[in-house]
PyMOL Python script that loads the backbone (N, CA, C, O; Angstrom):
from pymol import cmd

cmd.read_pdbstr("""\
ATOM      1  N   UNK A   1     -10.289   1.477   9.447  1.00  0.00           N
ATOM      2  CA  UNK A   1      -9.410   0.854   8.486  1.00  0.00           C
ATOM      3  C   UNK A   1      -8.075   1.607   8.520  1.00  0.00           C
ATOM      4  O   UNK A   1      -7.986   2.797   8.219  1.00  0.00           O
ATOM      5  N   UNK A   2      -6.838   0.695   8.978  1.00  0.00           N
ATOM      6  CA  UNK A   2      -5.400   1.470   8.677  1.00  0.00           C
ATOM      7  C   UNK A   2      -5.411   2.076   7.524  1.00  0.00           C
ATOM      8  O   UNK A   2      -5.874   1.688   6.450  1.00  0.00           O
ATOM      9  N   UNK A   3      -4.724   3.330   7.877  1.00  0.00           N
ATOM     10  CA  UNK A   3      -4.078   4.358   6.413  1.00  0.00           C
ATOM     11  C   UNK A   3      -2.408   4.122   6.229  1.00  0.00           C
ATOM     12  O   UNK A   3      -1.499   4.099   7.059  1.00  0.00           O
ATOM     13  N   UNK A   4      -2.428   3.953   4.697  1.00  0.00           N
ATOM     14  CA  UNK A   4      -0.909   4.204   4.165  1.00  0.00           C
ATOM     15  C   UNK A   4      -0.934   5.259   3.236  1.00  0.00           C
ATOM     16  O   UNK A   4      -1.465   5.267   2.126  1.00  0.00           O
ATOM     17  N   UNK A   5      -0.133   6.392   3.960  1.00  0.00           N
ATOM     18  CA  UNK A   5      -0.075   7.612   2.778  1.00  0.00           C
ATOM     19  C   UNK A   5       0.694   7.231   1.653  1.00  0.00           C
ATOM     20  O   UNK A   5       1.459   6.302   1.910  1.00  0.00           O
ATOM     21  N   UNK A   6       0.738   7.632   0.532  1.00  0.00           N
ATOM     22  CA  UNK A   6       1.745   7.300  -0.647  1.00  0.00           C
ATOM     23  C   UNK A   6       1.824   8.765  -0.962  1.00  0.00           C
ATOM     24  O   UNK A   6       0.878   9.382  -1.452  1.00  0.00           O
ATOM     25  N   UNK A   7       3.590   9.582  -0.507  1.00  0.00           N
ATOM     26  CA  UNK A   7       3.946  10.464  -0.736  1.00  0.00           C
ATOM     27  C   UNK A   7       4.444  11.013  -1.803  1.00  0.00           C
ATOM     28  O   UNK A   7       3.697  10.713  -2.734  1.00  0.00           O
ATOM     29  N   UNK A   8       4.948  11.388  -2.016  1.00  0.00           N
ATOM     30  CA  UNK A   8       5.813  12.799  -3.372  1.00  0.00           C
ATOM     31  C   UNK A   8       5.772  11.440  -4.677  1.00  0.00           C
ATOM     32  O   UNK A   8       4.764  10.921  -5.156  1.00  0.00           O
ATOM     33  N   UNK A   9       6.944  11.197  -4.933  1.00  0.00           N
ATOM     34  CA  UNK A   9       7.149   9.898  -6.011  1.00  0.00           C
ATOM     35  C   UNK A   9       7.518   8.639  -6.118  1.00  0.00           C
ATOM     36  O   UNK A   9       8.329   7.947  -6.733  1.00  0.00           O
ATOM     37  N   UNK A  10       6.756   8.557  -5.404  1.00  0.00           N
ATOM     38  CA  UNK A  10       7.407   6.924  -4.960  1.00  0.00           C
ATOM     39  C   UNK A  10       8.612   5.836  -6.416  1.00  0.00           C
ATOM     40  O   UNK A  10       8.398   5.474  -7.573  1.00  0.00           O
ATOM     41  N   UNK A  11       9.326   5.754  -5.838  1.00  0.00           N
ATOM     42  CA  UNK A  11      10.486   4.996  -6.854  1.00  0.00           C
ATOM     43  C   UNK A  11      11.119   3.671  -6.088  1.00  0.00           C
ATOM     44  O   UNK A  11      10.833   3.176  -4.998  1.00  0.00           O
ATOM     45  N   UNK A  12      12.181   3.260  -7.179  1.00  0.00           N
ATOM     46  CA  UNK A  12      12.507   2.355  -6.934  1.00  0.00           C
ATOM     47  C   UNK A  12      13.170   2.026  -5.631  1.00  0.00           C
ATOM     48  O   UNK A  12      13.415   0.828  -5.488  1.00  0.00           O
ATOM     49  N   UNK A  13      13.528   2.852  -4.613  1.00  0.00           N
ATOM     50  CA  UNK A  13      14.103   2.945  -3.399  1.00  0.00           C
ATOM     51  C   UNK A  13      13.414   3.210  -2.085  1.00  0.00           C
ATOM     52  O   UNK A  13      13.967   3.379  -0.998  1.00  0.00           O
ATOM     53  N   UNK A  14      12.125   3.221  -2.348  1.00  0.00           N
ATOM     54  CA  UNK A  14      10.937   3.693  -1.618  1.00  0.00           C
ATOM     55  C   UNK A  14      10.068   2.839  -1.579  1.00  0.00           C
ATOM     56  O   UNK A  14       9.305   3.034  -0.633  1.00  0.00           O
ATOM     57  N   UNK A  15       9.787   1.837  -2.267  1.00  0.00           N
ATOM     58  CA  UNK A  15       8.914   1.284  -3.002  1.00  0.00           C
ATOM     59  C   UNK A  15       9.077  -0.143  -2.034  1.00  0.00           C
ATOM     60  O   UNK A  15       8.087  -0.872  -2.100  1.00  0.00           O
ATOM     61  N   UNK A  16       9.836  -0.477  -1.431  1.00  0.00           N
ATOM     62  CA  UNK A  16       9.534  -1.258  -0.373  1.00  0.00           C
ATOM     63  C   UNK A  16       9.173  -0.932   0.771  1.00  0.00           C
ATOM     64  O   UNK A  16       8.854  -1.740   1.642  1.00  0.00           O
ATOM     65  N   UNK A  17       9.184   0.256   0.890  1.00  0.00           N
ATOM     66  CA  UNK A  17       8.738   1.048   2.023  1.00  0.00           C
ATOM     67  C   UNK A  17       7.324   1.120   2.296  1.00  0.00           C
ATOM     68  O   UNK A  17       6.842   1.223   3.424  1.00  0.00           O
ATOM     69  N   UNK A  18       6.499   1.042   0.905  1.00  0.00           N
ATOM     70  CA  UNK A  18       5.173   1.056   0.429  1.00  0.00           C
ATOM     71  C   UNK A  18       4.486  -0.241   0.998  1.00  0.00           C
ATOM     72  O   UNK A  18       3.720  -0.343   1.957  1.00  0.00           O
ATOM     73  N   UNK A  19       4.959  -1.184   0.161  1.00  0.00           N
ATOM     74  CA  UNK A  19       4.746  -2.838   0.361  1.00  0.00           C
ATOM     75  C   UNK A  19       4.685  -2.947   1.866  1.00  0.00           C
ATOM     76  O   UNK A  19       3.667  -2.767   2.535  1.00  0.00           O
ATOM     77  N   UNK A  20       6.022  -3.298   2.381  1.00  0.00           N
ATOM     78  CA  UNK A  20       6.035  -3.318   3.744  1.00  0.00           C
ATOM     79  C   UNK A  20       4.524  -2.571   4.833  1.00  0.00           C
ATOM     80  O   UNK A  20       3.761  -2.997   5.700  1.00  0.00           O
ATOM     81  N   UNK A  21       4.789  -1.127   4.023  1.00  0.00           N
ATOM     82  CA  UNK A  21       3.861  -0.723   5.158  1.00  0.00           C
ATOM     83  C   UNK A  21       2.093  -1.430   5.240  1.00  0.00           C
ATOM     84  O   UNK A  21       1.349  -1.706   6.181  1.00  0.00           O
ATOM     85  N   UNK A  22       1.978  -1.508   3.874  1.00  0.00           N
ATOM     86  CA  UNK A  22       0.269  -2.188   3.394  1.00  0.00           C
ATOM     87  C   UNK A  22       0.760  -3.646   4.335  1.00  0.00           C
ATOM     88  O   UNK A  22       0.198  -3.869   5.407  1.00  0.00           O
ATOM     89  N   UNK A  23       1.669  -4.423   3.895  1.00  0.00           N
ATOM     90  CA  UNK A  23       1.499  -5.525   4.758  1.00  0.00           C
ATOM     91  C   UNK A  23       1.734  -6.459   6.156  1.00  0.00           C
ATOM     92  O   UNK A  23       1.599  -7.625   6.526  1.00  0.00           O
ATOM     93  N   UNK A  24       2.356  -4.615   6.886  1.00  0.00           N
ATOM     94  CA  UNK A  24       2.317  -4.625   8.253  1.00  0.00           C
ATOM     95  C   UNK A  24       0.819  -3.968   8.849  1.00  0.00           C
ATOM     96  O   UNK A  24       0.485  -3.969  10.034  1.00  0.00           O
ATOM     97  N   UNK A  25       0.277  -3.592   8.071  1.00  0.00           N
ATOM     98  CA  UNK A  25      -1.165  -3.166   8.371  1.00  0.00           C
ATOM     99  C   UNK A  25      -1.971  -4.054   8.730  1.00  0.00           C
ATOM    100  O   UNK A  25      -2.743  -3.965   9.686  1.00  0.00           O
ATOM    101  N   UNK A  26      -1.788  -5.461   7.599  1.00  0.00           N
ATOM    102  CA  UNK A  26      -2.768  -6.413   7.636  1.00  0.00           C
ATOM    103  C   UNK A  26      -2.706  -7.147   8.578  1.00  0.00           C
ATOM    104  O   UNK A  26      -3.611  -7.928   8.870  1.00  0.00           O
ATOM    105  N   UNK A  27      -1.462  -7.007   9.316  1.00  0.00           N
ATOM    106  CA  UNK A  27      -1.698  -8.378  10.930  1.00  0.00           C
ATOM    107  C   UNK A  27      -1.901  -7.501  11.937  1.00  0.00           C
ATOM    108  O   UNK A  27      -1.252  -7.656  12.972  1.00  0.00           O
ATOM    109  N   UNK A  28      -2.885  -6.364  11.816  1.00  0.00           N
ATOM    110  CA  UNK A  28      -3.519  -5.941  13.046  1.00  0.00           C
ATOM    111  C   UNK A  28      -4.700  -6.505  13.622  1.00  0.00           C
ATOM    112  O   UNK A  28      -5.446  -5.747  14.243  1.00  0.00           O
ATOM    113  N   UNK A  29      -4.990  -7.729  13.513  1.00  0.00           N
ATOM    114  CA  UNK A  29      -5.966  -8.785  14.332  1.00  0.00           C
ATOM    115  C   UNK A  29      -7.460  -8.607  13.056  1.00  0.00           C
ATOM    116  O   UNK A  29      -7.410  -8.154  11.913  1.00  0.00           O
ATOM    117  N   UNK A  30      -8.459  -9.063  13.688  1.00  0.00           N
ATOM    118  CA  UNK A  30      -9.405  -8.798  12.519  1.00  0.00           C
ATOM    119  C   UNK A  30      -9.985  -7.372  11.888  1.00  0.00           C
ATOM    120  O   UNK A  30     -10.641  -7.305  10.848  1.00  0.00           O
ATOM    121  N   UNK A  31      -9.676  -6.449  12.578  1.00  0.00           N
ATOM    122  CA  UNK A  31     -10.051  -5.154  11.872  1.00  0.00           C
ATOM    123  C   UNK A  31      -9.399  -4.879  11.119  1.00  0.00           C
ATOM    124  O   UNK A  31      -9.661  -3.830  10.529  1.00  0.00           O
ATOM    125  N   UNK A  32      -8.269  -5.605  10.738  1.00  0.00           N
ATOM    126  CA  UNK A  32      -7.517  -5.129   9.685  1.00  0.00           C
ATOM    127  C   UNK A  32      -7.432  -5.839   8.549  1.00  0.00           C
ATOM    128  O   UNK A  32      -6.362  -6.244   8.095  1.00  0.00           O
ATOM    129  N   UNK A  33      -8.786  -6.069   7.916  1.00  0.00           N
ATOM    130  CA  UNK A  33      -9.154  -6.314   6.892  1.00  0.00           C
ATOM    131  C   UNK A  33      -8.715  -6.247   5.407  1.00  0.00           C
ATOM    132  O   UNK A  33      -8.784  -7.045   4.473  1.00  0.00           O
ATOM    133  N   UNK A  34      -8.082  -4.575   5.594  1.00  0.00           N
ATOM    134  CA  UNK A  34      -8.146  -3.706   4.523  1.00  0.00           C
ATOM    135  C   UNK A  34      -7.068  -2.541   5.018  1.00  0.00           C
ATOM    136  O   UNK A  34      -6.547  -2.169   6.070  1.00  0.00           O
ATOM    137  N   UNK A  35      -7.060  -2.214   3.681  1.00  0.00           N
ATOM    138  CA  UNK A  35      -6.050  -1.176   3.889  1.00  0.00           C
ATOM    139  C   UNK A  35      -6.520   0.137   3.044  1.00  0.00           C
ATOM    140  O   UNK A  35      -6.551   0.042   1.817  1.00  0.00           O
ATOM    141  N   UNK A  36      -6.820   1.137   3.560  1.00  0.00           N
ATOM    142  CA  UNK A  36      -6.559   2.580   2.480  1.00  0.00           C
ATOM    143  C   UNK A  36      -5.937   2.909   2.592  1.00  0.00           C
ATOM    144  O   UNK A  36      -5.548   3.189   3.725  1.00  0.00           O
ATOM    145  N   UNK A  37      -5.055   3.263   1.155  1.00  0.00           N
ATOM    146  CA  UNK A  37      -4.593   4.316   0.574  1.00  0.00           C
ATOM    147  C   UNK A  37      -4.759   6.052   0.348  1.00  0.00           C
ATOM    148  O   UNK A  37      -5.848   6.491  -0.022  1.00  0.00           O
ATOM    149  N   UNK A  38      -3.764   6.844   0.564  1.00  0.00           N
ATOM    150  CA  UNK A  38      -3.998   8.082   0.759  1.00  0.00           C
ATOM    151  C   UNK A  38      -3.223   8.586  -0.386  1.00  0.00           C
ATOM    152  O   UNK A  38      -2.019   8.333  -0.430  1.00  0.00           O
ATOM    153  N   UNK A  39      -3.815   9.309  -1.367  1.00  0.00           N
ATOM    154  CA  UNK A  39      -2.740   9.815  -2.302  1.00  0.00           C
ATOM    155  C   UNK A  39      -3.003  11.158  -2.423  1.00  0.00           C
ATOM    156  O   UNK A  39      -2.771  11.701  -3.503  1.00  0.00           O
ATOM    157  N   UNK A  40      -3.595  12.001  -1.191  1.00  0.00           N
ATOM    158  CA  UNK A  40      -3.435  13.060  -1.764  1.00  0.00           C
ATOM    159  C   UNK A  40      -2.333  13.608  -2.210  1.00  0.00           C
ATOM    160  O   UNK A  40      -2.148  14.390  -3.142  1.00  0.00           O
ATOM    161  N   UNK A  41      -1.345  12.937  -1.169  1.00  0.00           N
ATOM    162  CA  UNK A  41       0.270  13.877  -1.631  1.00  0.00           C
ATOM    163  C   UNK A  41       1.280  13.376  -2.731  1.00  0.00           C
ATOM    164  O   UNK A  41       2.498  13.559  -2.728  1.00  0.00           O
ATOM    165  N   UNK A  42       0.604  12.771  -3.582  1.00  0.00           N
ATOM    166  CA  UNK A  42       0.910  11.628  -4.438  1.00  0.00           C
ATOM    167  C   UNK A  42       1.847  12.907  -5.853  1.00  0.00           C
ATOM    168  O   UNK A  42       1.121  13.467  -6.674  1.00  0.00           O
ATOM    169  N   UNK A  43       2.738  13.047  -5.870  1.00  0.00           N
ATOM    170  CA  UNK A  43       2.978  13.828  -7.076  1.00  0.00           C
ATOM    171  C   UNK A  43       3.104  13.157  -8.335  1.00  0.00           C
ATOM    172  O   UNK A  43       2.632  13.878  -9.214  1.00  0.00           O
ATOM    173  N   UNK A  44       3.523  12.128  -8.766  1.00  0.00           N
ATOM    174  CA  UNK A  44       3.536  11.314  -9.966  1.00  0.00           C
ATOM    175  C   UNK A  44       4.028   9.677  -9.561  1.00  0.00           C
ATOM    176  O   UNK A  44       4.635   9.394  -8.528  1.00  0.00           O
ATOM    177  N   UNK A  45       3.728   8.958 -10.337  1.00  0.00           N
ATOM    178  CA  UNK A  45       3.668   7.506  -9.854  1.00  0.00           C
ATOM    179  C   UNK A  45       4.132   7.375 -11.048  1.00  0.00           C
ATOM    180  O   UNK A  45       3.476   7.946 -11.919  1.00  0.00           O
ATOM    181  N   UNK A  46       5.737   6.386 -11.615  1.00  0.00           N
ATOM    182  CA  UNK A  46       6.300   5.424 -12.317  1.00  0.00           C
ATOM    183  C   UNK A  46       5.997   4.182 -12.356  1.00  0.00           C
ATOM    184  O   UNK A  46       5.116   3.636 -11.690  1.00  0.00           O
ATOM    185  N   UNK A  47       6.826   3.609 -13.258  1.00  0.00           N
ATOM    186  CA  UNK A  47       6.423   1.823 -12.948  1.00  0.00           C
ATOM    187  C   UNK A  47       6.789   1.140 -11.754  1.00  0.00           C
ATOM    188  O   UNK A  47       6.254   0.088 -11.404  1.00  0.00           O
ATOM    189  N   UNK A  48       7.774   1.774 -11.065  1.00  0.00           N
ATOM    190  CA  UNK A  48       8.353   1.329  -9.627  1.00  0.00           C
ATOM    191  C   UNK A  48       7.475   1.185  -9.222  1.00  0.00           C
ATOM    192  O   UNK A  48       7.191   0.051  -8.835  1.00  0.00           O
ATOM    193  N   UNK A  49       6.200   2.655  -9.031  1.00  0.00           N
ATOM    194  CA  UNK A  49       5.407   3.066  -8.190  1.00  0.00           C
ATOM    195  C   UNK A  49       4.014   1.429  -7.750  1.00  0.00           C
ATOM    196  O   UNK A  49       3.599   0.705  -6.845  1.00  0.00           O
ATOM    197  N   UNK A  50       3.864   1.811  -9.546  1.00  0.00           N
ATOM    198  CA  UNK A  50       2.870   0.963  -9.607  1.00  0.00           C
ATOM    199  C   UNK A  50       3.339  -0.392  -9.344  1.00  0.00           C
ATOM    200  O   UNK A  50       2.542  -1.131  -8.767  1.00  0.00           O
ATOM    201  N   UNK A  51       4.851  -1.004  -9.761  1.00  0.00           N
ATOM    202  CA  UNK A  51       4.728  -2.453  -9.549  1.00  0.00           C
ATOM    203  C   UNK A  51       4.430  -2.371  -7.972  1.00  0.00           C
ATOM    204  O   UNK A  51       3.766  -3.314  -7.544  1.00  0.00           O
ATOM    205  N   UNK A  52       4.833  -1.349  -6.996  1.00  0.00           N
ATOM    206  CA  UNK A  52       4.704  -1.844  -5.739  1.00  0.00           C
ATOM    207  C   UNK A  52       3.286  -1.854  -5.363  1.00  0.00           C
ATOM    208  O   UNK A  52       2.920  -2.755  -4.609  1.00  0.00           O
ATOM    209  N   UNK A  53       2.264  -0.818  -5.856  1.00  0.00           N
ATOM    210  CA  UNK A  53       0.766  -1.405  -5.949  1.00  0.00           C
ATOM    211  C   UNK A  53       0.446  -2.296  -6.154  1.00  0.00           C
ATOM    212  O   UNK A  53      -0.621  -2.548  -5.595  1.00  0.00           O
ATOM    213  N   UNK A  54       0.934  -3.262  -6.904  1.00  0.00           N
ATOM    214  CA  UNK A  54       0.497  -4.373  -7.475  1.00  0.00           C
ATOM    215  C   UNK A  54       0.871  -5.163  -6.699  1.00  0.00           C
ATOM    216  O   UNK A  54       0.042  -6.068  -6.594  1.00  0.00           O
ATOM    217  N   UNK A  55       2.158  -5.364  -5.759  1.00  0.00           N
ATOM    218  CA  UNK A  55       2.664  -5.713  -4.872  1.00  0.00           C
ATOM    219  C   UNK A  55       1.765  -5.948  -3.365  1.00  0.00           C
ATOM    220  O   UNK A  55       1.697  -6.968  -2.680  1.00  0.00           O
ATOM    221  N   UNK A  56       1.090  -4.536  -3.137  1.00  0.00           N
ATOM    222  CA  UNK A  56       0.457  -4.288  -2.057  1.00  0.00           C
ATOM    223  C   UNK A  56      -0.746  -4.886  -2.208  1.00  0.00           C
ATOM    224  O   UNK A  56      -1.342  -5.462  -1.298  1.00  0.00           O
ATOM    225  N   UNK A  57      -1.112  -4.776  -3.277  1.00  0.00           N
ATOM    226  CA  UNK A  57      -2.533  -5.532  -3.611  1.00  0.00           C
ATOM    227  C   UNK A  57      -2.615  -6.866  -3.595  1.00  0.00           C
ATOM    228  O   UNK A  57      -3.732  -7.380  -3.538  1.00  0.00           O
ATOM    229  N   UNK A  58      -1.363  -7.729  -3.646  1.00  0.00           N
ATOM    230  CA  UNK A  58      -1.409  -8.950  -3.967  1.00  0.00           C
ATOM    231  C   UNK A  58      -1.434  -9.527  -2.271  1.00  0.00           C
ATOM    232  O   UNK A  58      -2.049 -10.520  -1.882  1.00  0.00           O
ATOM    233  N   UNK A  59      -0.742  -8.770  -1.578  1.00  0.00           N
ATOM    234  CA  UNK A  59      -0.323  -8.943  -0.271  1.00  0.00           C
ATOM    235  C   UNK A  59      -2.057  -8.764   0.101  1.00  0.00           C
ATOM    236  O   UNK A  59      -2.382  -9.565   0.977  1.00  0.00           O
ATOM    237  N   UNK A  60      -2.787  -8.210  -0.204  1.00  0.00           N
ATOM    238  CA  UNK A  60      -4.101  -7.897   0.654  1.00  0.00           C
ATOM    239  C   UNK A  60      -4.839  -8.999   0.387  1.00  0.00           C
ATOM    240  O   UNK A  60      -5.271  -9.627   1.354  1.00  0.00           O
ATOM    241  N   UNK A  61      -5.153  -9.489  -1.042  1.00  0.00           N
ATOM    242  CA  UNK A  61      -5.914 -10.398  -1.324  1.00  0.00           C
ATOM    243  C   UNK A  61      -5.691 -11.666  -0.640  1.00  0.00           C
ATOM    244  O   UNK A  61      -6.538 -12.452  -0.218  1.00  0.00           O
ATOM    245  N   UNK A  62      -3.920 -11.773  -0.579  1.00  0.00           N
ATOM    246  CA  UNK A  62      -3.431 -12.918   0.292  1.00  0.00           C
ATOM    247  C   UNK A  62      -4.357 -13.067   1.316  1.00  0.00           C
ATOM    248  O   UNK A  62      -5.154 -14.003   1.385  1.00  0.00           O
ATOM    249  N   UNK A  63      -4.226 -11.809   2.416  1.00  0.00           N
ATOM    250  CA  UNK A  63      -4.693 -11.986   3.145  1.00  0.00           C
ATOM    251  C   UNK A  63      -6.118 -11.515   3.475  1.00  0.00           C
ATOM    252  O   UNK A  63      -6.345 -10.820   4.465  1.00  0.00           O
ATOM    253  N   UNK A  64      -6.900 -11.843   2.772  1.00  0.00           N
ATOM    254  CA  UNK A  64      -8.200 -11.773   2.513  1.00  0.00           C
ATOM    255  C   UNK A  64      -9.006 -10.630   2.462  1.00  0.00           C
ATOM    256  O   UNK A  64     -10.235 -10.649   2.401  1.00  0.00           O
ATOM    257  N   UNK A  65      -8.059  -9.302   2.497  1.00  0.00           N
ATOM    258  CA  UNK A  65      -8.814  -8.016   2.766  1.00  0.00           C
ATOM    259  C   UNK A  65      -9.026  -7.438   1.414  1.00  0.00           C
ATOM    260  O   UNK A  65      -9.193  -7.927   0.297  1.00  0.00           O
ATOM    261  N   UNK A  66      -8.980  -6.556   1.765  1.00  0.00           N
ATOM    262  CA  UNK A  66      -9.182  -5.141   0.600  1.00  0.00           C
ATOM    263  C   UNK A  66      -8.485  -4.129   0.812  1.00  0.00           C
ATOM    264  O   UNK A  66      -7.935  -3.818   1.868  1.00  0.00           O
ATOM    265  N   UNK A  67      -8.479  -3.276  -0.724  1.00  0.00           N
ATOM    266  CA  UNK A  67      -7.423  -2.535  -0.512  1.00  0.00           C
ATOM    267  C   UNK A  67      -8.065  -1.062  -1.065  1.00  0.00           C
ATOM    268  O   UNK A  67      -8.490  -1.005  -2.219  1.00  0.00           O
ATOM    269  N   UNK A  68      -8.110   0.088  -0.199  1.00  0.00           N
ATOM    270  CA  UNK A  68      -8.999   1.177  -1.222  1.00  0.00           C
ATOM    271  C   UNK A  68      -8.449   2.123  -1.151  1.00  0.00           C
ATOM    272  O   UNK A  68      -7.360   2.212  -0.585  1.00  0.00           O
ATOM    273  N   UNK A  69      -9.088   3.144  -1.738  1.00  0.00           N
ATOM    274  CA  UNK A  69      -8.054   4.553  -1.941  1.00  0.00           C
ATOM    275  C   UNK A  69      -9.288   5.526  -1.534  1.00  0.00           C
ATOM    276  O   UNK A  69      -9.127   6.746  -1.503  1.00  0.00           O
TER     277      UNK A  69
END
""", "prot")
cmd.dss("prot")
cmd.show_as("cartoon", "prot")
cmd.util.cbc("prot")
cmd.orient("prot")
């Protein structure tokens, strides 16, 4: 399963950077089901942070996968 790290604080300027990456993951043919998430290096998450989770998540379900941490 592709990994997307989610680094230091993700904000409002970063935060497409996030999206993008979860939903360039998903057109890697059928193994790319799903996507995990890596937060160890995660230092604090805002609402930016999270709308773009919500973002990434919506993008997965689209495309029929899953999304885990």
């Amino acid at each position: 399963m592709p990994t997307v790290r989610v680094v230091g604080e993700p904000d409002h300027d970063t935060c497409g950077g996030l999206v993008h990456a979860v939903a360039a993951r998903l057109t890697g043919g059928p193994q790319a089901r799903g996507v995990r998430l890596d937060f160890t290096e995660l230092v604090m998450i805002g609402s930016s942070g999270l709308s773009a989770l919500l973002m990434a998540l919506r993008h997965t379900r689209a495309a029929d996968g899953r999304l885990r941490r």
